[in-house]
Every structure is written in structure tokens, then in C-alpha cells.
LUMKOLTI-52346 format. One record per residue (C-alpha): x, y, z. Coordinates in pm, 1 decimal. Layout:
N
X,Y,Z;
...
This chain:
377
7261.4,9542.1,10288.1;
7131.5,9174.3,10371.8;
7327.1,9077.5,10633.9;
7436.4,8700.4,10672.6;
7643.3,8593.1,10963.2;
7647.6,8252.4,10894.3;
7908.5,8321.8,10637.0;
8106.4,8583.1,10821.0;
8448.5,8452.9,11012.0;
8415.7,8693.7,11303.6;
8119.8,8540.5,11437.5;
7992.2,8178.4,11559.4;
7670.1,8045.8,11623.8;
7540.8,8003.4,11980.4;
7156.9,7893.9,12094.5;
6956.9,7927.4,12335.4;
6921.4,7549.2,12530.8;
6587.2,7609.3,12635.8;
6434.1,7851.1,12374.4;
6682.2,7680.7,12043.9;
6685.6,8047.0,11920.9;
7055.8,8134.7,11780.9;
7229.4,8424.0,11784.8;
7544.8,8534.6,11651.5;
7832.3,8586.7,11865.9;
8105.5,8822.0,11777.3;
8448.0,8652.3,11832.0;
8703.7,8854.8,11692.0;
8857.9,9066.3,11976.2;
8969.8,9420.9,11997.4;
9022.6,9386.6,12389.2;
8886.2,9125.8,12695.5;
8514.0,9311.7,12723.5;
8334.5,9376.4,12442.2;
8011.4,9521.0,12516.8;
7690.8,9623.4,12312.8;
7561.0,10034.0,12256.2;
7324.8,10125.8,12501.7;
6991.8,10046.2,12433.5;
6882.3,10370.2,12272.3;
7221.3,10381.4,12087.1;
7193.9,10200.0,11724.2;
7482.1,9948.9,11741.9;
7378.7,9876.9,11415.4;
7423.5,10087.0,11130.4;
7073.1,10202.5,10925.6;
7212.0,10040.4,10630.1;
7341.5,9737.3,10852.5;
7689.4,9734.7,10729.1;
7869.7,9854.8,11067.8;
7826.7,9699.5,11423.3;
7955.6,9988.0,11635.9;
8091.5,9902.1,12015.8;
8275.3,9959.1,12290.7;
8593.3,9781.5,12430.3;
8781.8,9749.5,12788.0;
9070.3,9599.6,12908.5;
9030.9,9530.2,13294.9;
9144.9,9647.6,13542.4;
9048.2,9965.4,13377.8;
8713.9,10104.3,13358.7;
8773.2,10304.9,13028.2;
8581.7,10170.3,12735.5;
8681.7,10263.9,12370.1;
8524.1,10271.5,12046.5;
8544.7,10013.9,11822.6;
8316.1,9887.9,11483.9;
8280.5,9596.5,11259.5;
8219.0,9546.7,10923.9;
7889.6,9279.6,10905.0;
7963.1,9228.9,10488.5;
8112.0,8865.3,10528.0;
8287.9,8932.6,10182.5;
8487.6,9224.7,10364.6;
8502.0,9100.2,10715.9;
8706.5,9423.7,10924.7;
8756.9,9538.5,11246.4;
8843.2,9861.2,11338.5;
8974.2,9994.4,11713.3;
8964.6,10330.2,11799.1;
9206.6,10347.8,12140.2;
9168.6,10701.8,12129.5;
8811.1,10790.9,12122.5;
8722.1,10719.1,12542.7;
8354.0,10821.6,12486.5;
8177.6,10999.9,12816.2;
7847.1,10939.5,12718.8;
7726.9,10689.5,12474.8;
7746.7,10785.5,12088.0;
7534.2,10877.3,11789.6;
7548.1,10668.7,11494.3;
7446.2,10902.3,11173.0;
7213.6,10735.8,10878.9;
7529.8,10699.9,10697.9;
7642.1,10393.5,10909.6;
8038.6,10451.0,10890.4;
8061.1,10723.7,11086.6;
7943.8,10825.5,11437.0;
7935.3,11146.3,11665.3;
8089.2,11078.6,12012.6;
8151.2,11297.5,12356.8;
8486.7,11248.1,12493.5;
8564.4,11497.4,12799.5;
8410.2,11860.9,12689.1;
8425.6,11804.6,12317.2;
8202.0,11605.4,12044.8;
8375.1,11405.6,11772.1;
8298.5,11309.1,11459.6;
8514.1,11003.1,11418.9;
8483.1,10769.3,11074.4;
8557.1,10400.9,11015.1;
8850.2,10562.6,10805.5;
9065.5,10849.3,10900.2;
9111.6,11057.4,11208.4;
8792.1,11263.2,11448.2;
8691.8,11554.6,11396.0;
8605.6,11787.1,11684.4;
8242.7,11926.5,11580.6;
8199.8,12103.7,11914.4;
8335.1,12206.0,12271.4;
8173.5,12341.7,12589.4;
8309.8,12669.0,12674.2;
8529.2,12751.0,12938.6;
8277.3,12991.4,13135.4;
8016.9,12713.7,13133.2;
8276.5,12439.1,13319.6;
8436.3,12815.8,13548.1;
8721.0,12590.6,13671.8;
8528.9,12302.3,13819.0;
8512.4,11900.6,13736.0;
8298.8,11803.6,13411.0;
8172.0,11408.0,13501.6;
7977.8,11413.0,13219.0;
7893.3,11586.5,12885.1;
7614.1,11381.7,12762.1;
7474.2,11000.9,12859.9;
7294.3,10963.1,12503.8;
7420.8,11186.0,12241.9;
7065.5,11260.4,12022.7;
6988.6,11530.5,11740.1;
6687.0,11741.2,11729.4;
6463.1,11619.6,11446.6;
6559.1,11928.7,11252.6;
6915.5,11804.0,11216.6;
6998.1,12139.6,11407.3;
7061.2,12075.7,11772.3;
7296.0,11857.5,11991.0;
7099.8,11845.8,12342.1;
7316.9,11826.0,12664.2;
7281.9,11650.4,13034.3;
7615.4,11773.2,13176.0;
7732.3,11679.0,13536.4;
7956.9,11986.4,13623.2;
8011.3,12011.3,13972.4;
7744.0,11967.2,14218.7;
7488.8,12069.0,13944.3;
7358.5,11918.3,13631.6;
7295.6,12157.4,13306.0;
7033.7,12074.0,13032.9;
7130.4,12272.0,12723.9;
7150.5,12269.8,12358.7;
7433.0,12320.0,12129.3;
7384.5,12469.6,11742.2;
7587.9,12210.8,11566.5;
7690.8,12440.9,11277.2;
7829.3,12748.9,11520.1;
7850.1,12581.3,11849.0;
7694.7,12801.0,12018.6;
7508.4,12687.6,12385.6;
7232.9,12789.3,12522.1;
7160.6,12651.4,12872.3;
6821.1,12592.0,12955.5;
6829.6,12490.1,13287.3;
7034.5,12440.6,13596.8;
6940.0,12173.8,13844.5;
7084.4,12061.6,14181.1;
6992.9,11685.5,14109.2;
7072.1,11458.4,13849.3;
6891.7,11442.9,13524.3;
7039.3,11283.4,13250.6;
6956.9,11033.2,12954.0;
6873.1,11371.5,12761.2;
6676.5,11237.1,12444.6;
6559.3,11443.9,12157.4;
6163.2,11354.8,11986.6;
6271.9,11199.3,11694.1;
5927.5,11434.5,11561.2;
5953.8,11767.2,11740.2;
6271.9,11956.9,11733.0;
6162.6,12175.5,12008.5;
6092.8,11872.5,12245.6;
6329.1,11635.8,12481.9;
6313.9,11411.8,12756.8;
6481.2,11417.9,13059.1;
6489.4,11117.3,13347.4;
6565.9,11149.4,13676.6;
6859.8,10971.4,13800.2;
7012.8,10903.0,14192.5;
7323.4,11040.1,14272.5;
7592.5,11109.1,14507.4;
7662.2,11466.0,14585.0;
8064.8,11466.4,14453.3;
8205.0,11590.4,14822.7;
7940.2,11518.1,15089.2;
7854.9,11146.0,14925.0;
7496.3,11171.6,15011.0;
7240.9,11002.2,14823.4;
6939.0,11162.8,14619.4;
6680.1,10941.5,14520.5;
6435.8,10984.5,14189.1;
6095.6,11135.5,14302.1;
5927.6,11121.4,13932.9;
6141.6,10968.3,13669.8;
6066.1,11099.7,13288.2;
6015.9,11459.2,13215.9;
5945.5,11672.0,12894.1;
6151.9,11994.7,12822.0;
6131.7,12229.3,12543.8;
6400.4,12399.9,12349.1;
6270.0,12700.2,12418.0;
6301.6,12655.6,12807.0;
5913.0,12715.4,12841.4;
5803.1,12374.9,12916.2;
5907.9,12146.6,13219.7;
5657.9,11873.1,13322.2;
5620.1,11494.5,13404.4;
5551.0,11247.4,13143.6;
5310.2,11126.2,13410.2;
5263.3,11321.2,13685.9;
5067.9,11015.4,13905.3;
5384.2,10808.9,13895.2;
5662.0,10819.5,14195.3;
5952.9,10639.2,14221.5;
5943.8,10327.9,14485.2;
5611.2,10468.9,14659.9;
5388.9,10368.1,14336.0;
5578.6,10243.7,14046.5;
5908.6,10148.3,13958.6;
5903.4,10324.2,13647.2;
6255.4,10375.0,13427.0;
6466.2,10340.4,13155.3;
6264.5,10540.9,12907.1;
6277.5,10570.8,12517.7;
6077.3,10747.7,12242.1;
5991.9,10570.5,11904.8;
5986.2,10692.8,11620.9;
5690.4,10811.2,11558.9;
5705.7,11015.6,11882.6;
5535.6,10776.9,12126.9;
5762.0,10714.7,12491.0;
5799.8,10396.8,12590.6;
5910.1,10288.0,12907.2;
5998.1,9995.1,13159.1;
5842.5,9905.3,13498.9;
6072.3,9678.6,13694.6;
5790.1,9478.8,13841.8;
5508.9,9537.7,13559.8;
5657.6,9578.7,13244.0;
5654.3,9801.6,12934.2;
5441.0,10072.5,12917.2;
5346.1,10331.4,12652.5;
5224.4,10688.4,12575.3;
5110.9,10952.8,12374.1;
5235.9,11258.1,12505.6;
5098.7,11485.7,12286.2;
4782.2,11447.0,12496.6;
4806.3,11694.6,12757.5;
4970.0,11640.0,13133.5;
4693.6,11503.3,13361.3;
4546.5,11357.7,13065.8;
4774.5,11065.2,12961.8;
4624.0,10748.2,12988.2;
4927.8,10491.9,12983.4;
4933.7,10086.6,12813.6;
5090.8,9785.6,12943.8;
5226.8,9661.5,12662.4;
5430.2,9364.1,12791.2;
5358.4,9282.9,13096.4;
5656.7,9091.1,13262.5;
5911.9,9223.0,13490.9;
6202.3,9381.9,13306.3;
6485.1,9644.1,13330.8;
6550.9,9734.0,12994.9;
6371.6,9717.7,12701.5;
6382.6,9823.3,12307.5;
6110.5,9809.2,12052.2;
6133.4,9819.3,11653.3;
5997.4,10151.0,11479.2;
5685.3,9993.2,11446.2;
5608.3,9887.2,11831.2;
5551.3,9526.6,11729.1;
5875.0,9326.6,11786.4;
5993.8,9422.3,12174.7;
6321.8,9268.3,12307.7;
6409.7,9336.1,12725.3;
6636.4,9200.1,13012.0;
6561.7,9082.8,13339.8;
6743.8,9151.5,13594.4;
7119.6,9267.4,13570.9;
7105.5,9462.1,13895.2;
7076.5,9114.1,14062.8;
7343.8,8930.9,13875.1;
7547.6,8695.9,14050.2;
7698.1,8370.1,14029.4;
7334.7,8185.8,14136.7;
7129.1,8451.8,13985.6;
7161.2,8451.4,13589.2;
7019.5,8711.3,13356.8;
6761.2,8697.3,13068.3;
6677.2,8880.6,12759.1;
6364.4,8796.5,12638.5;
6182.5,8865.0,12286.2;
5807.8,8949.3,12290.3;
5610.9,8983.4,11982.7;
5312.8,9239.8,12060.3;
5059.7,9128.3,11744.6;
5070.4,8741.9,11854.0;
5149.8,8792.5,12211.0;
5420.3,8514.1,12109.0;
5758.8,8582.2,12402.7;
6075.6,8340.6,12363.3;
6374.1,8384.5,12519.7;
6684.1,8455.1,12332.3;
6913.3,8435.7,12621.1;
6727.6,8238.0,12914.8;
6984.9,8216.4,13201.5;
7327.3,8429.0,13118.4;
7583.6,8343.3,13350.7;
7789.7,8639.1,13574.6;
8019.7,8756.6,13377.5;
8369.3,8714.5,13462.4;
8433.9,9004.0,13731.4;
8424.7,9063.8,14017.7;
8101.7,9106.8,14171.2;
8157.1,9488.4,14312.4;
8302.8,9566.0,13951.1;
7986.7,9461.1,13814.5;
7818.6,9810.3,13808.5;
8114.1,9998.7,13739.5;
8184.4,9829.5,13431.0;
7807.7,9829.7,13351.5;
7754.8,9510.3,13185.1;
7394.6,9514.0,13155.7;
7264.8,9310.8,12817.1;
7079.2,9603.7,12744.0;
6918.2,9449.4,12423.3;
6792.2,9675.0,12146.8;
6662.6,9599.6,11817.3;
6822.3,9737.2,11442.7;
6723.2,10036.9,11281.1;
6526.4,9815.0,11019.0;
6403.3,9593.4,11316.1;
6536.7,9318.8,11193.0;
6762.4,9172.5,11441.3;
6842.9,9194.3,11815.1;
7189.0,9344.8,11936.8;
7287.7,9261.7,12296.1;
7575.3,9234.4,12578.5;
7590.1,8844.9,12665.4;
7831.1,8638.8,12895.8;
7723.0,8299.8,12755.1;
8134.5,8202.5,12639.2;
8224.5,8286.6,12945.7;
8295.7,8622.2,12823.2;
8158.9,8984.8,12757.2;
8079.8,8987.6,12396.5;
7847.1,9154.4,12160.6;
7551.7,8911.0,12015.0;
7364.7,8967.8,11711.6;
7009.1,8759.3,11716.6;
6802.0,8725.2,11343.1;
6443.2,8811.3,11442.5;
6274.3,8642.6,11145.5;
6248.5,8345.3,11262.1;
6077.4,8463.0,11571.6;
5791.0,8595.9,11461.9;
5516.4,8370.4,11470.1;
């Protein structure tokens, strides 16, 4: 579907006053924060009908699932105050429809009509302690077979997979640290990544730091190993916030160098990485074919006389703009910044042709939609 926001009513025009590049702001409200998918979510449907999103009403933390219809000729919002997703949702090919964790269970909820619970963690895994977590990225094994877990239970994290037609689990690992952001290869059904988050042990409160961020897994529970193995956290790199694309490369940022890239089908030891953008950045999203790169810089040191960026980078002209250039603090209070996590985090549509991101330009937290034709050079 060709998608024109210049006609639809729920949106209005905003641009950049240093770049002039506009982006489409969605107006209509299904609570006070609106915010973006994470940036390995799709907030945009494949066929680029639905904008799919996530809603709060401070003082709260919860966030709820909302979508949007983008045909201006059917303009309709849709609120789902029931569906309080742990862990950020997967939006299937279809568009109007998306799997979503909430507490132990996966959902199937559709723009129409009630969820659908698809799966459930059994008892004997959780053995009477707290779940945190289920999943931070929903993802499917290439196969269409697999739903691949990060879950916080406890004071240990579990990597498993679930069979999505009989539920069944099969734990691959326990750890006593956190991994999470869990990611299928969107071209091996037997292969994940893992990162390596910090934490806070849930009764002492001490702190564990990340030694080497991104790790592969197997389904098979064979294979464990770095993505790099030369890279450590804060001693050589600052290396994070990971993705595949989808032709099985992993991607990654570097808060002081950039966006990197790899083939890890090469063997361990043997990996030579790219700098493929080199500017500082936190998060960053690339289209399926690893021209057209969108990033943001730097939410973690938001405040009222720090602003926040996304940027666009195109990697066959080396031509960068940015789309947001200074992004005011959003209106919270500074300590409720991370809890409400209103990082941009900028990604770019299924068909790579447009830019989905978190801004605080109105004054508000509100989903933006950028056009990327008119971008590249």
C-alpha cells in the first residue's frame, strides 16, 4: 500500500529547522505517551497499512498496545488497554495482527477481535518464584517453527525455545547474569543471538556489568560463543545494541565509533568487522539492503540542556542529514526518564522506505513517521 500522510487527519507535518527534512507526526491520542516499537520491532506493518505502538498514562509505567491504520481513506485507531506487553512484540507479514508476551503467556492479538493465548511457560519452569521478564524481543526462527526466550525468573536468566504449534520448551541454558534481547537469524533456524545486559541482583541490589556484549547460540544448545571475541565492554569498545539483517549479517552500534558490521558465518577468531558509519550513536537500524541507516545520539544523556538526535546516513553516497537535530527532554521528570524508556530508537520500514521514531519535538512523546525518498541523494 502507498502510503501518503499528507492526506491522512491523524498526522501533521513537522521539519527539521536545521536539516528542512519533514516527518510526520502522529497526533491522534490513545493516552499522554505515545512511543515508537523498539528498534528491531517493525512498527510498521510489511504491507504498510498498520503503525503498531505502545501507550502510557503517567504516573504509571505500564505501556499498552495500540495501532493505526496509515490508509488516509480509512483513518482508525485502535487501543488495546488490555494487552500490557513484557517484552516488545512481533508484528507477522500479515500487518493486522501481532504476537505479544504479557506476564508468562504469548498472545496473538488482531486489529479486530479479542487475543489469543498461543503459548504459556509452565509452572515447573517459574517453581513458585517472580517472572520479570518473558522475552525483550519476541522473534521466530526462520523456519516459522520456534518462539526463542530470554526469561528473567528469579536470580537467573533462561534462554529457551518454545514449539509454537505444541508449546512445548526446551531450555537451553541457565545463566546467573543477564542476557536478553534474544534474536532469531532471520536465515538459520538453528541460530540466535544473545547480548549481555547489566543488572541488579533482585534481593542483594548489586550490580553486574557486561564483559562481552553479543553472543551466538544454537537451538541445539551446542554452540555458545562471542560474535567477537576481541571486544570487552568499557576496557576496549563500547559495543551494543545489536541487530541482524536480513540476509543474516549482525550489525551493531559503538557508542563512541559507530556502526559496525559482520559476517558471522566466518568462523570465531576469524571475523574481521566494518565501520560502516562512523559517528557516535546509541541506536541504530538499517533497511534490508544495508544502504539507508537511521541512529540516535545520545538518550542516556538527555536533559533539559542536552537534546537528542536521530540522524539518517546513506551508506552508497556517504550523504548523513539529520531528521531530528536537537529533540528537546521530554516532559518528565528527569529520574523517570529511564524507567519510562523514551529513547527515539529510530528504525526503518520493512520496505525501507520510511523512518519510524519516538520524538519530543511538540512538547510531547509521540510516534514520527519520516519519508526517506527524498533523502537519498
Amino acid at each position: 500500500m502507498s502510503i501518503d500522510l499528507t492526506r491522512h487527519p491523524y498526522f501533521e507535518s513537522w521539519r527539521d529547522p536545521d536539516s528542512g527534512v519533514e516527518s510526520f507526526i502522529l497526533t491522534r491520542r490513545a493516552g499522554p505517551f505515545q512511543r515508537s516499537n523498539y528498534y528491531t520491532t517493525p512498527s510498521l506493518s510489511r504491507d504498510g497499512r498498520w503503525l503498531w505502538f505502545t501507550v502510557a498514562s503517567p504516573p504509571t509505567r505500564s505501556w499498552t498496545l495500540a495501532a493505526c491504520c496509515l490508509d488516509a481513506d480509512e483513518p482508525r485507531m485502535v487501543h488495546f488497554p488490555h494487552i500490557v506487553p513484557g517484552g516488545n512484540p512481533l508484528v507477522l507479514p500479515e500487518g493486522d495482527r501481532v504476537y505479544v508476551p504479557v506476564n508468562e503467556s504469548i498472545y496473538m492479538q488482531p486489529v479486530n477481535g479479542p487475543p489469543e493465548r498461543v503459548f504459556r511457560l509452565p509452572d515447573e519452569l517459574i517453581a513458585n518464584r517472580r517472572l520479570d521478564r518473558l522475552v525483550t524481543t519476541l522473534t521466530m526462527s526462520a523456519d516459522g517453527r520456534h518462539f526463542l526466550l530470554d526469561a528473567a525468573i528469579g536470580n537467573r536468566w533462561l534462554i529457551a525455545v518454545a514449539d509454537r504449534r505444541t508449546g512445548e520448551v526446551t531450555p537451553l541454558r541457565w545463566f546467573f547474569r543477564n542476557y536478553h534481547h534474544a534474536m532469531f537469524s532471520p536465515i538459520d533456524p538453528d541460530l540466535f543471538m544473545i547480548g549481555q545486559g547489566p543488572w541488579h541482583d533482585p534481593v542483594s541490589g548489586e550490580k553486574g556489568n557486561i564483559d562481552i556484549r553479543m553472543w551466538l547460540m544454537d537451538r541445539g544448545g551446542t554452540r555458545f560463543e562471542p560474535v567477537q571475541s576481541d571486544l570487552w565492554f568499557n576496557h576496549n569498545c563500547e559495543s551494543c545494541h545489536e541487530w541482524w539483517t536480513p540476509d543474516g549479517m549482525v550489525n551493531w552500534c559503538d557508542y563512541r565509533d559507530g556502526v559496525y558490521e559482520v559476517d558471522v558465518t566466518r568462523p570465531v577468531g576469524d571475523r574481521p568487522r566494518s565501520l560502516i558509519w562512523p559517528r557516535p550513536l546509541i541506536h541504530a537500524h538499517c533497511c534490508a539492503r544495508r544502504r539507508l541507516y537511521v541512529g540516535d545520539y545520545h538518550p542516556y544523556r538527555w536533559s533539559e540542556d542536552r537534546p537528542c538526535a536521530v540522524w539518517f546516513f546513506d551508506r552508497k553516497t556517504g550523504r548523513e542529514l539529520a531528521i531530528a537535530s536537537a529533540m528537546p527532554m521530554p516532559p518528565i521528570e528527569p529520574r523517570e526518564l529511564r524507567a519510562f524508556h523514551l529513547d527515539p530508537h529510530p528504525q526503518i520500514s520493512p520496505d525501507g522506505a520510511h523512518a519510524i521514531y519516538t520524538t519530543s519535538v511538540r512538547g510531547a512523546v509521540d510516534v514520527a513517521i519520516t519519508p526517506l525518498a527524498p533523502l537519498i541523494a
